[in-house]
C-alpha positions as CSV (number, residue, x, y, z in Angstrom):
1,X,-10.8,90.3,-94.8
2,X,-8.3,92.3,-96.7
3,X,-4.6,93.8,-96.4
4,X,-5.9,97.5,-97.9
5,X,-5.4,100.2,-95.5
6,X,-5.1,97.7,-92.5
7,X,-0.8,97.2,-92.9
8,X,1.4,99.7,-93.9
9,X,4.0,97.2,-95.1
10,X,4.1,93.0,-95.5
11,X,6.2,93.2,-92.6
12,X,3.4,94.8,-90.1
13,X,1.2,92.2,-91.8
14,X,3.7,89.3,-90.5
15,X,3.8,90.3,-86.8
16,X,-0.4,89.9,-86.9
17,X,-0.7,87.4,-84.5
18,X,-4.3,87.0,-85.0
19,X,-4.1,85.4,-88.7
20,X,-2.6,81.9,-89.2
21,X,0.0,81.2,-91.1
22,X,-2.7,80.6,-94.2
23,X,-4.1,83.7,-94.2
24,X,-1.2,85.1,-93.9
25,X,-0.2,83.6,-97.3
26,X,-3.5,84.1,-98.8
27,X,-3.3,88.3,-98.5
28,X,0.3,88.6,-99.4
29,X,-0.6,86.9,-102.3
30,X,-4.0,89.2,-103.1
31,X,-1.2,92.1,-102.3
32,X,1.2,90.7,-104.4
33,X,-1.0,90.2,-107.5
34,X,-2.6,94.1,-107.1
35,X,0.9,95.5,-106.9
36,X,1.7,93.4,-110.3
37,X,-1.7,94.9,-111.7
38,X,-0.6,98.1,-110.6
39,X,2.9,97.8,-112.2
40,X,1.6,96.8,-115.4
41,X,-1.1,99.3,-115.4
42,X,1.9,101.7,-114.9
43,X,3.9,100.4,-117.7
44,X,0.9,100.7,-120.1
45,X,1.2,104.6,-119.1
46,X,-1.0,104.7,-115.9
47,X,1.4,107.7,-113.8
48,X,2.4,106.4,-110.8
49,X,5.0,105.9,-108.1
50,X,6.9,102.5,-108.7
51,X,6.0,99.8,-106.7
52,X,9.4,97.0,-107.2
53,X,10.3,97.6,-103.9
54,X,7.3,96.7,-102.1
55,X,6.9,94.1,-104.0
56,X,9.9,92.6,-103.2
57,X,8.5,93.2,-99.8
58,X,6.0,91.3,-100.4
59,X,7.9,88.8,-102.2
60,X,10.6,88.0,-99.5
61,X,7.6,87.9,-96.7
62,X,6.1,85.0,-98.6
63,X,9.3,83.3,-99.0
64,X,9.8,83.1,-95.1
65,X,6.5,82.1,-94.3
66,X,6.8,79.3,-96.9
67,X,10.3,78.7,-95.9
68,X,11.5,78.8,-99.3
């Protein structure tokens, strides 16, 4: 099970009833750490549309189903 090409944003990935609150966490976090990747792939002078903004995305969506 896997986030790629299944959600278009963390947000669509929230309002899955199907997954549990653990799962839920589990994939934002996979997404999280490949958008880090990616950013620092970028930075290294990979070409490439930033990705900050959907990590914060991905960031805030953790952070309300933690309830941080």
């Amino acid at each position: 099970m896997g986030y790629f090409g299944k959600y278009d944003t963390p947000a669509d990935l929230l309002a899955n009833k199907d997954l549990s609150t653990g799962e839920k966490i589990e994939l934002l976090e996979s997404w999280r750490d490949d958008k880090e990747a990616y950013m620092r792939a970028a930075g290294e002078g990979m070409q490439g549309p930033s990705r900050s903004d959907a990590l914060r995305l991905i960031e805030n969506a953790l952070i309300s189903l933690r309830g941080e």
